[in-house]
N, C-alpha and C positions, 0 to 999 in steps of 0.2 A: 613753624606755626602749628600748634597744637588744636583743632577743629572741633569743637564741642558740639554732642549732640542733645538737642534741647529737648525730643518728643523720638518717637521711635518711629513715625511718618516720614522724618528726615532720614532718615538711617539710608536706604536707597542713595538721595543725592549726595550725602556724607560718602559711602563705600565707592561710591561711582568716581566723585571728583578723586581721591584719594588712589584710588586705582591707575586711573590717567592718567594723576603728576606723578605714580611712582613710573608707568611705561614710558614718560615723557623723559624724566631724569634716566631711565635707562638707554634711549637710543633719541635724544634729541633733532639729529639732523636726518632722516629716515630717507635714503640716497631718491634720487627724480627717478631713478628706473623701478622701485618700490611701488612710490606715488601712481606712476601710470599702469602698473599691474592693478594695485585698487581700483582705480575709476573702471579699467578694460572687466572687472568682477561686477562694478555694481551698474555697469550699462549692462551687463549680462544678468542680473540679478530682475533689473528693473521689466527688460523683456519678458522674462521667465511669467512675471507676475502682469503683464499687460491686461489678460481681461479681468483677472483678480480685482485692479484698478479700477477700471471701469464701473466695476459692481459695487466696490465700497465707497465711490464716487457716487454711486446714484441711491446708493442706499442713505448717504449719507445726509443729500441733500438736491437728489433727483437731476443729477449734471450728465447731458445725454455721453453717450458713448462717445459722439464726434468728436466732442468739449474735450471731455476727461484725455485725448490722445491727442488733440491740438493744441491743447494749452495747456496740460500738466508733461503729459510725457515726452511730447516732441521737444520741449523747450529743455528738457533735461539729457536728452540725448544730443543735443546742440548743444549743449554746456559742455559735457564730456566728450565729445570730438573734438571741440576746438580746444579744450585745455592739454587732451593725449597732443595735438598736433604742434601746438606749440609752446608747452611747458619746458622742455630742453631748453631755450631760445632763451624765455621769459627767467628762467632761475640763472643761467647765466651771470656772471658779475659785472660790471658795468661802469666802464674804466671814466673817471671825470677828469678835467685839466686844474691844471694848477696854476694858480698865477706868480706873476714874475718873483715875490718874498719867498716863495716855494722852490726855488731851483733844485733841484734834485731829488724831489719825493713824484710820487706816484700816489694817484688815489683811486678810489673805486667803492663803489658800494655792491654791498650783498643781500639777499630775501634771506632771511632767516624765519623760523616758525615762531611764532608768538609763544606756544603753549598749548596748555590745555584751555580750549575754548565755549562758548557754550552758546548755543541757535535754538532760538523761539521762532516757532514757525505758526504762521497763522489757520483759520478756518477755511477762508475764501477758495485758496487755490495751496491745498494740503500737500499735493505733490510735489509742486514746482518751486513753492515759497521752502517748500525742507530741503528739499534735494541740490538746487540750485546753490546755496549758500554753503553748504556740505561738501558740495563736488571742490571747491575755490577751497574753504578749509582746510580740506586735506590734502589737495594739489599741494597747497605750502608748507605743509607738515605737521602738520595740528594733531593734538590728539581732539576728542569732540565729543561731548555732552549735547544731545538731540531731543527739546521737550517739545512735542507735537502738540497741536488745538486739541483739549479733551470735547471740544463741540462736535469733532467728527471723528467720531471713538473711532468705527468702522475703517477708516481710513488709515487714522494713527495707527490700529494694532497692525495694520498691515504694513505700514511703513516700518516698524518693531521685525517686522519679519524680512523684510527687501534688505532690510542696513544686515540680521543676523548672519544674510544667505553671503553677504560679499563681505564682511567684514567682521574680525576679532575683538571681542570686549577692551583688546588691547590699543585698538585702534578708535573705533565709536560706540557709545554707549546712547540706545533710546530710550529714555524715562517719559512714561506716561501717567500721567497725573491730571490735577488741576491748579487753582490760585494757589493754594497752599505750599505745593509742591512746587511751586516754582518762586515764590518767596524765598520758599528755603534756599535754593540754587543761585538766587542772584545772591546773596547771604555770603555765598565763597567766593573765595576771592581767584578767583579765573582772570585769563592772560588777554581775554576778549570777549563781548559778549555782541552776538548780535540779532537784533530783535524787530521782527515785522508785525505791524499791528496799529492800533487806535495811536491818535497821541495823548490820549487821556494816560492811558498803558505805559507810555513809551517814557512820559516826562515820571512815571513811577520806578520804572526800570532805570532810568539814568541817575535819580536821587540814591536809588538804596545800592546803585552801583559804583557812585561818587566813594562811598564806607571802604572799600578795598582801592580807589584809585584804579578801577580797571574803565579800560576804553570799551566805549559801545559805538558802535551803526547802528542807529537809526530810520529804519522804511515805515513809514507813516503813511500821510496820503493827502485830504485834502479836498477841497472843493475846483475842482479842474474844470477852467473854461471853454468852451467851445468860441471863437467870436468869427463869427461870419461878416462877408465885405459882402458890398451888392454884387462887384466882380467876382460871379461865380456860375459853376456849371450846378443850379441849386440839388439836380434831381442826385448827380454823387456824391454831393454834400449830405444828402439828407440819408444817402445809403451808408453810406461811410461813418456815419455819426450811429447813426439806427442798427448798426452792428457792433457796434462797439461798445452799446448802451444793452443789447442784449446777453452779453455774454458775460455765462454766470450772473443772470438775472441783473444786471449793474453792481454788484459784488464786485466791484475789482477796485485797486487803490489808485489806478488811472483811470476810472470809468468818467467820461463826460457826465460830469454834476449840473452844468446851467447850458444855457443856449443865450450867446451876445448874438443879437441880427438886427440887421437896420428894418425901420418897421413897415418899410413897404415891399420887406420878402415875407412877413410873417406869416401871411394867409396860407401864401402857397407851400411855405414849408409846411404847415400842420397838414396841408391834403397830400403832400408827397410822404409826408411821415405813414400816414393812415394807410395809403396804396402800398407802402412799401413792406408795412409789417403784413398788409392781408396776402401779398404774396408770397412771404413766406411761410405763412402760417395759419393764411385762412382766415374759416370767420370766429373760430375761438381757438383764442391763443393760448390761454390757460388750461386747454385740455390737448397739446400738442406736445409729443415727444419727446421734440428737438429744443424744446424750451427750459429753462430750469427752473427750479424753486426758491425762496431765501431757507435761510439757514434753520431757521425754529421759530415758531409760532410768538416769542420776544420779539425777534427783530421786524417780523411782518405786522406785526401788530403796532410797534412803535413809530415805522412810517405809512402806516396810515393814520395813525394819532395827526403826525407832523401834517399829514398832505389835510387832514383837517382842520387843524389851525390855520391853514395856511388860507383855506377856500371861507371859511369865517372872517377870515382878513382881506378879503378883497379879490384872491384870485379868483379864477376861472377853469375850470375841464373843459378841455377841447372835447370829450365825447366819454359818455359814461363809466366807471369804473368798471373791469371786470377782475372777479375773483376767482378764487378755487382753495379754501380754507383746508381740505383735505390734504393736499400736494405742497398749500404755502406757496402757489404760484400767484404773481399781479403781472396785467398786461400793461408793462409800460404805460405812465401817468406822465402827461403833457400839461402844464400849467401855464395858461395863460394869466399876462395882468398882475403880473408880480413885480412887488418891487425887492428894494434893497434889502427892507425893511421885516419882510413876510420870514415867518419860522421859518420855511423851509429852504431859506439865503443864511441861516444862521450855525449850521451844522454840515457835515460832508452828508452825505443823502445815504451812500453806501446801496442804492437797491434801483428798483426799475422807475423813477421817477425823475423828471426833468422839466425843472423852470426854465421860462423864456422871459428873457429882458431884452425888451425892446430900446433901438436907441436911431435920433436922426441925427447926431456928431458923433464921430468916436474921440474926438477931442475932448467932448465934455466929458467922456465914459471912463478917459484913461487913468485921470487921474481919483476918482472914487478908486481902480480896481488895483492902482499901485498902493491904496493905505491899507489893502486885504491882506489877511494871511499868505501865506508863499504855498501854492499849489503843488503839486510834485509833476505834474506836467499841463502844458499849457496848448489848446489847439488854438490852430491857426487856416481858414479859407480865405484864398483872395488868389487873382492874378494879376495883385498888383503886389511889384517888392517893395514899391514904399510904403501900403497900408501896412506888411509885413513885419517891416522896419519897424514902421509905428507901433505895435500892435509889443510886438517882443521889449521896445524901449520903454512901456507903459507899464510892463505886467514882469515881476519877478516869479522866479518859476523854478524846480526843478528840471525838468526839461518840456524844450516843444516839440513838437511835432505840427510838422504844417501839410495844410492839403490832403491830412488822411488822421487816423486814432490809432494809437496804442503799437503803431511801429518802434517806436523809440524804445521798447521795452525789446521789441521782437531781434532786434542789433544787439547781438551779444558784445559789438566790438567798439561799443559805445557805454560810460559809465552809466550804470543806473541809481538816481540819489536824488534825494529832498533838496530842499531848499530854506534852511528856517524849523518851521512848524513843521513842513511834510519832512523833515529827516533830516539828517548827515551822514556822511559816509557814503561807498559805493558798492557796487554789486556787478554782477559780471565779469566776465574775460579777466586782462589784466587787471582790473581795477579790483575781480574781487580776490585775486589773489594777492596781492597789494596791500586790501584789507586785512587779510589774517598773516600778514607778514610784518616782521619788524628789518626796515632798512636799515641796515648797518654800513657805516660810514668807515671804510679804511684807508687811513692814511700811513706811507712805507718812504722812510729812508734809501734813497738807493745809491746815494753816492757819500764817498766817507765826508766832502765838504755841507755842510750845514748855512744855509741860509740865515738861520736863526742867531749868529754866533757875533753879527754886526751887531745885535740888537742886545750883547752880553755889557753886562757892567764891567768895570768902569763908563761912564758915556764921555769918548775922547771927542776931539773937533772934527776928528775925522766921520764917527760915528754919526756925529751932527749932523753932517752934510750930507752923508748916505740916508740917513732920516727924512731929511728937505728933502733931496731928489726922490725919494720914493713917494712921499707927500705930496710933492707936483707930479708927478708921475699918475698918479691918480684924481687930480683936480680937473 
């Protein structure tokens, strides 16, 4: 297939993919002891640059140092430990049975490498949404086209630099661009694409990737509930939620979006909310540290558009806004007196704000929340396993997590994947090598008699019978 370049902005993506599938068709199967030398370079790579990280992290969009090594780097150093440790295992071939029409074969399936593949990684969390899906790619033997968030330039060039330090043009290639540039790229017809971000994004990426028939994963996100039982320890509910809603500013594609609570905890949550953030942080949040910022004066400025529509419409502030338009910091926004109905139940939030929907049945509640879009994870408090029960049987989800936030993510040895709207596909461990693998099905003759050979033309009486018995045989 002959590759036309339409504009000379392309040229980049055009020389990049064409490079790839030519390393690709030269060394296809690129042996597991290869693979684990790359990852053992780019965890070496990745350290090298640890406070580099940190600095294009904050420069980028003021994510303190803790952040940047808790949840960008450690999670990628978790990635590539456990894939060095049990990639052997995992590529393995993996013998299946045969049943009784099969006498004499043997089957098994193999991982084979997709191809040349291509990873869209998002803003939010620049490290860990690139690196993460990257370590999985090439564990299965991908060659790999890498287009980073041009939102966090700082970041991206740097991530250009981490892939050059451990890895050969013949192996990954990072292109940094913008829309255009990454138009172009889904354009080619690649072996895999996979892409984290908006689902506005996502349903665009999957149309213009439909034209080549190439498969995608999908990480999207979603409006993720919180739903609280009366049965609860409210003061670690309200930590446990209050942390999870802080980090990366509520920036994250599992960040608790609403709060479900029956309404005669409501009070106390909002005053345990208030005590918990001033312990962390005092009495202004927005001039603290440890705290982060949104991404650019766009996105800061269009959820408070929203938390104004919303307060025109009937909500409530538990307690004055605070700002810092310099930094693009907001102190977490508590919305009381929302309904179903309020803008800001009509979109994923993406930032430091959270509606409270109050309710006295969860029975009434369940079935509104089963006709909503499919979240990508769904909390869950109670100590009860039947409200639990309940609570999971009402609400379709990506994943849950019960009794705490954003563990599900933290288990590498659990798939990580949407539901619907929040995505398809998975991520992590096995599953994301699985992703950038194509299963291969082998079926082996090993005895000279054939099975197959009753079922040969002429069909005698005898044939017939052996037909029947194998027919009952299975009824």
């Amino acid at each position: 297939m002959e590759l036309m370049v339409d504009n000379e902005k392309n040229v980049n993506a055009i020389w990049a993919f064409e490079h790839l599938r030519t390393s690709y068709y030269g060394n296809p199967f690129p042996s597991v002891s290869n693979r684990i030398e790359g990852l053992k370079r780019l965890r070496k790579s990745l350290l090298a640059h640890r406070e580099q990280i940190q600095n294009a992290l904050f420069q980028d969009f003021r994510k303190p140092p803790f952040e940047s090594d808790a949840s960008e780097l450690l999670v990628c150093l978790m990635e590539i430990k456990s894939m060095i440790k049990h990639l052997n295992r995992w590529s393995e071939k993996q013998a299946v049975s045969s049943n009784i029409t099969l006498i004499g074969t043997r089957s098994y399936t193999i991982l084979e490498p997709k191809g040349v593949v291509l990873i869209f990684s998002p803003w939010n969390f620049p490290i860990n949404l690139s690196f993460v899906p990257l370590i999985s790619a090439f564990a299965a033997g991908n060659k790999i086209i890498l287009k980073p968030s041009e939102l966090t330039s700082h970041t991206s060039q740097l991530i250009k630099k981490i892939v050059k330090q451990a890895f050969t043009d013949d192996e990954i290639i990072v292109l940094n661009g913008g829309v255009e540039l990454a138009e172009d790229l889904i354009k080619l017809p690649f072996d895999h694409i996979f892409f984290t971000g908006s689902g506005k994004n996502g349903k665009r990426v999957m149309q213009m990737a439909a034209q080549n028939l190439t498969p995608v994963t999908l990480e999207l996100g979603g409006k993720s509930p919180v739903v609280i039982d009366q049965k609860v320890n409210l003061k670690q509910v309200v930590e446990r939620v209050a942390h999870a809603k802080i980090i990366n500013a509520g920036q994250v594609c599992i960040s608790p979006d609403y709060i479900i609570i029956h309404k005669d905890l409501v009070d106390e949550f909002i005053t345990l909310w208030k005590q918990q953030l001033f312990i962390w942080f005092g009495e202004h949040m927005v001039s603290h540290q440890d705290y982060c910022g949104m991404i650019d004066s766009k996105h800061y400025h269009q959820l408070l558009d929203l938390v104004n529509q919303s307060l025109d419409e009937g909500a409530e502030l538990v307690e004055p806004i605070e700002l810092d338009l310099r930094t693009l910091k907001i102190k977490p926004i508590l919305l009381r007196k929302v309904n179903w109905d309020s803008p800001v139940m009509h979109v994923e939030l993406f930032g430091p704000v959270l509606p409270i929907i109050t309710y006295s049945n969860i029975e009434e509640l369940l079935p509104k929340m089963m006709k909503l879009d499919r979240p990508l994870c769904l909390y869950v408090f109670s100590k009860r396993e039947s409200f639990i029960k309940q609570v999971m049987n009402g609400c379709r989800s990506g994943g849950v997590t019960i009794n705490n936030c954003l563990i599900n993510f933290c288990n590498l040895d659990l798939p990580f994947g949407g539901n619907h709207q929040s995505g398809m596909g998975y991520s992590h461990g096995k599953y994301g090598l699985e992703t950038f693998s194509h299963v291969r099905s082998v079926s082996k003759q090993v005895f000279f008699f054939s099975s197959l050979k009753l079922f040969y033309p002429n069909y005698s009486k005898l044939k017939q019978k052996i037909k029947n018995l194998t027919i009952n045989l299975f009824s």
